[in-house]
TORBA-689369 format. One record per residue (C-alpha): residue in three letters; chain; x negated, y, z. Coordinates in nm, 2 decimals, decimal comma, always signed. Example, Ala and Ser with C-alpha at 12.3 -4.5 7.8 and 13.67 -1.06 7.14 Angstrom:
# residues 2
+------+-----+--------+--------+--------+
: type : mol :      X :      Y :      Z :
+------+-----+--------+--------+--------+
:  ALA :   A :  -1,23 :  -0,45 :  +0,78 :
:  SER :   A :  -1,37 :  -0,11 :  +0,71 :
+------+-----+--------+--------+--------+
END
This chain:
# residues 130
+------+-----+--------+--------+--------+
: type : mol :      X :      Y :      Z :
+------+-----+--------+--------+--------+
:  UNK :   A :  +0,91 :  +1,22 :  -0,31 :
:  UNK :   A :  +0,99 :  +1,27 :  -0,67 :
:  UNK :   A :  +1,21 :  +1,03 :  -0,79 :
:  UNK :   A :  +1,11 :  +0,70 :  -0,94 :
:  UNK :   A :  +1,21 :  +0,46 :  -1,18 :
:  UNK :   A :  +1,50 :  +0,31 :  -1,04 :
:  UNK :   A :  +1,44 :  -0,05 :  -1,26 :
:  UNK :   A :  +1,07 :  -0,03 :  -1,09 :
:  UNK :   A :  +1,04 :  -0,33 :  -0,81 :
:  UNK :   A :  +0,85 :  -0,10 :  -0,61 :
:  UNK :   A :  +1,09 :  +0,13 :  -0,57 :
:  UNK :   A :  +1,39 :  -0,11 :  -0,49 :
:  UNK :   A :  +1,54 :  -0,14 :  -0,16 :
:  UNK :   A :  +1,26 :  -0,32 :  +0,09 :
:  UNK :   A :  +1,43 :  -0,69 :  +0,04 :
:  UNK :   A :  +1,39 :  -0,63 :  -0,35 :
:  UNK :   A :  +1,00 :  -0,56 :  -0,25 :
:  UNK :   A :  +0,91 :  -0,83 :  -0,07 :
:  UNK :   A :  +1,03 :  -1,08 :  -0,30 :
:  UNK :   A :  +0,83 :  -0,90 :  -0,60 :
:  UNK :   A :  +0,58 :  -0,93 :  -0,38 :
:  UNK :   A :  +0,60 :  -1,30 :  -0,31 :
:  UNK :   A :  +0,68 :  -1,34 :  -0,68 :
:  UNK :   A :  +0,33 :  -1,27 :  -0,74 :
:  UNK :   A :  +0,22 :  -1,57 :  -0,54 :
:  UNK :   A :  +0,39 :  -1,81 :  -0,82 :
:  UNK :   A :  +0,21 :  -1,92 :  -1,10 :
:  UNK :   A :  +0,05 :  -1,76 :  -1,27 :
:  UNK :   A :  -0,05 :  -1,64 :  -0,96 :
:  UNK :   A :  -0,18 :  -1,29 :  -0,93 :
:  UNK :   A :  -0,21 :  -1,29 :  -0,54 :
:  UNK :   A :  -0,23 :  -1,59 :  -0,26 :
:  UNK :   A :  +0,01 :  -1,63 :  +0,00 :
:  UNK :   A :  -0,26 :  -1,51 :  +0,23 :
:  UNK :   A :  -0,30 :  -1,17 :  +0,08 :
:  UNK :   A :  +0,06 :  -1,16 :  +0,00 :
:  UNK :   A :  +0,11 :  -1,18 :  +0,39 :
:  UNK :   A :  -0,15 :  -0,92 :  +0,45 :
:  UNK :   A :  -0,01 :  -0,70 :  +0,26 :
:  UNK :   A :  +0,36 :  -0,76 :  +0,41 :
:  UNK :   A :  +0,17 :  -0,71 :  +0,74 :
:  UNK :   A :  -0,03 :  -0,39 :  +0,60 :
:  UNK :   A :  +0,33 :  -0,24 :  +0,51 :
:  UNK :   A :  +0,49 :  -0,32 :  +0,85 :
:  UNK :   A :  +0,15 :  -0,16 :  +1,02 :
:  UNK :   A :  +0,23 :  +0,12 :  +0,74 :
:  UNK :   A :  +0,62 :  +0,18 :  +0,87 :
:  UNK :   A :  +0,57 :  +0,13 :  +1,20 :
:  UNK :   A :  +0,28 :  +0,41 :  +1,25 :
:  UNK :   A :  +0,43 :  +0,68 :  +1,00 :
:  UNK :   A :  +0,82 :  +0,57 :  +1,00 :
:  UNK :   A :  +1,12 :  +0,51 :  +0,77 :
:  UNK :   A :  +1,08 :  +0,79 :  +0,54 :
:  UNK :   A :  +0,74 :  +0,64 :  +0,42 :
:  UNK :   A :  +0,86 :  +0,49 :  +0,07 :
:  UNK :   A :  +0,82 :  +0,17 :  -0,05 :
:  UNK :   A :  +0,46 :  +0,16 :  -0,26 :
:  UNK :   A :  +0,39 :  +0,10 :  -0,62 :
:  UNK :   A :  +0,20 :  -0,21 :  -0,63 :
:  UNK :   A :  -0,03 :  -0,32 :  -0,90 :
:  UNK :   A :  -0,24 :  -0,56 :  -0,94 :
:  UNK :   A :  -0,62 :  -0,46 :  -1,09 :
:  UNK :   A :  -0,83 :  -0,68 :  -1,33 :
:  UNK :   A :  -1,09 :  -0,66 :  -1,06 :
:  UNK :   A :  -0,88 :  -0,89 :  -0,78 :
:  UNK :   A :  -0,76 :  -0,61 :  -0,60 :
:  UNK :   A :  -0,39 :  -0,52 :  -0,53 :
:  UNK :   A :  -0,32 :  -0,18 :  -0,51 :
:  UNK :   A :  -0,05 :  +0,02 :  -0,32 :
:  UNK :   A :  -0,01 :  +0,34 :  -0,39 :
:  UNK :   A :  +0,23 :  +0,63 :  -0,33 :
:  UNK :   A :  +0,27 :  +0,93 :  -0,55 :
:  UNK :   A :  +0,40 :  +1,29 :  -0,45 :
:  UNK :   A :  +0,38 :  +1,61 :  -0,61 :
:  UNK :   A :  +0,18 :  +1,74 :  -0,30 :
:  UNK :   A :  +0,02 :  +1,41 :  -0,18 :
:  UNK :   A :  -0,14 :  +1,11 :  -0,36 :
:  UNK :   A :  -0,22 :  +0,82 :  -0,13 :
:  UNK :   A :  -0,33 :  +0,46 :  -0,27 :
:  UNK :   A :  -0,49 :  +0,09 :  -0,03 :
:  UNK :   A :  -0,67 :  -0,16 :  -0,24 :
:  UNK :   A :  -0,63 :  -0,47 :  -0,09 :
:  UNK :   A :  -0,91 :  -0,76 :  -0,18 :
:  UNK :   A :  -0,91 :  -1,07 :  -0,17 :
:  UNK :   A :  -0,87 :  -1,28 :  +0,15 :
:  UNK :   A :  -1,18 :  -1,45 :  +0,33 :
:  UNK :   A :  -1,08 :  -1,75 :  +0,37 :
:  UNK :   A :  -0,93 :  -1,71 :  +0,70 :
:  UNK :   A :  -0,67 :  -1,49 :  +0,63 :
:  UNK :   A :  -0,81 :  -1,17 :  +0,66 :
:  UNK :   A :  -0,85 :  -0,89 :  +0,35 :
:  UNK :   A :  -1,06 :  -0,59 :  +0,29 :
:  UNK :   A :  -0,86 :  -0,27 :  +0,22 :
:  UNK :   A :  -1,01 :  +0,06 :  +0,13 :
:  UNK :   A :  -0,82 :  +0,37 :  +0,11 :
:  UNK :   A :  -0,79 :  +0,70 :  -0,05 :
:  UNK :   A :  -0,57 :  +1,04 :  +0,02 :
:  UNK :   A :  -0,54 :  +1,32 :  -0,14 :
:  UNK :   A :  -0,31 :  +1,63 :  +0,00 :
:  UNK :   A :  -0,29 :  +1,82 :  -0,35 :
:  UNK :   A :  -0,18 :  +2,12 :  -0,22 :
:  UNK :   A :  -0,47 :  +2,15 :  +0,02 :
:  UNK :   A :  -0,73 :  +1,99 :  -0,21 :
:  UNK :   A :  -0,84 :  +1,77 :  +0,09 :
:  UNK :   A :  -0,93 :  +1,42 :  -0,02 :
:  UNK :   A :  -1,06 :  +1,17 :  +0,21 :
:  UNK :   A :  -1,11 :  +0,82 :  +0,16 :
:  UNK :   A :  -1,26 :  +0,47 :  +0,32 :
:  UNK :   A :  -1,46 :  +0,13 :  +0,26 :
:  UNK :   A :  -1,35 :  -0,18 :  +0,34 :
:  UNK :   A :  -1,19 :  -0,28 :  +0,68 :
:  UNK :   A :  -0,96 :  -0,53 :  +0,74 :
:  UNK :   A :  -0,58 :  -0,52 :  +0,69 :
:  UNK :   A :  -0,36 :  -0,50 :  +0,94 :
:  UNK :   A :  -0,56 :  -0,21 :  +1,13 :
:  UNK :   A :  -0,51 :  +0,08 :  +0,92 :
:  UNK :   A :  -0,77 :  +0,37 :  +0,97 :
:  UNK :   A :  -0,61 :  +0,66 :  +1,19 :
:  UNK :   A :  -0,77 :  +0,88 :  +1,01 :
:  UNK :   A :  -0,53 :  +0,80 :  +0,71 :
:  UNK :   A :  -0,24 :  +0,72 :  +0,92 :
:  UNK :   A :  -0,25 :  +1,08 :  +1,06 :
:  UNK :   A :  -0,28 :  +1,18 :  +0,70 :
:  UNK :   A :  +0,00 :  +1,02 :  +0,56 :
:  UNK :   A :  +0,21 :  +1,07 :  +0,82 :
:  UNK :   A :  +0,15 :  +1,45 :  +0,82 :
:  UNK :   A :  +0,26 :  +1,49 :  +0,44 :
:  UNK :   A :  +0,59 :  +1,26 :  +0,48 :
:  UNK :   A :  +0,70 :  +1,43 :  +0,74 :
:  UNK :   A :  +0,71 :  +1,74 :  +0,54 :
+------+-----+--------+--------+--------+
END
């Protein structure tokens, strides 16, 4: 990974990241808890498939009332959009990934968080493992 802004939230150690994250729960709020937990669960699903050397995302929040998580490499671009939350605690994510050194791109609808699409897990965890 290149390096990052080291002020950036989203590149602060993983404690630093969850509390940005739940910061954006607070007035005025740009995510609910709900989505603020699926994206805490996304993130554990995330680790747990590809490992410790995945780093923490950028996260940004879009004017559409999507969050998204991205990662940015000089050979690999990877980004989830996380919605909104139904109602009963469950989000639609869609994701892209691009290995620029290949030119492969592939990419997804919605599904729900919490089961990441092995297609993209094998995908990312292929390129951070590099």
């Amino acid at each position: 990974m290149r390096d990052a802004d080291p002020s950036s939230p989203s590149f602060a150690e993983p404690e630093a990241w969850v509390v940005f994250l739940d910061a954006l729960t607070r007035p005025p709020a740009a995510l609910t808890p709900r989505r603020a937990s699926a994206i805490r669960t996304l993130w554990a699903a995330l680790r747990d498939e590809v490992g410790p050397a995945l780093p923490l995302p950028r996260v940004e929040p879009l004017d559409d009332d999507v969050v998204r998580l991205s990662w940015s490499d000089p050979t690999w671009y990877a980004e989830v959009d996380v919605g909104p939350d139904d109602g009963h605690g469950r989000c639609a994510m869609a994701w892209f990934f691009r290995d620029r050194s290949s030119g492969r791109a592939i990419g997804s609808e919605a599904s729900i968080v919490g089961s990441p699409d092995a297609l993209f897990m094998r995908a990312l965890t292929a390129v951070v493992a590099r």
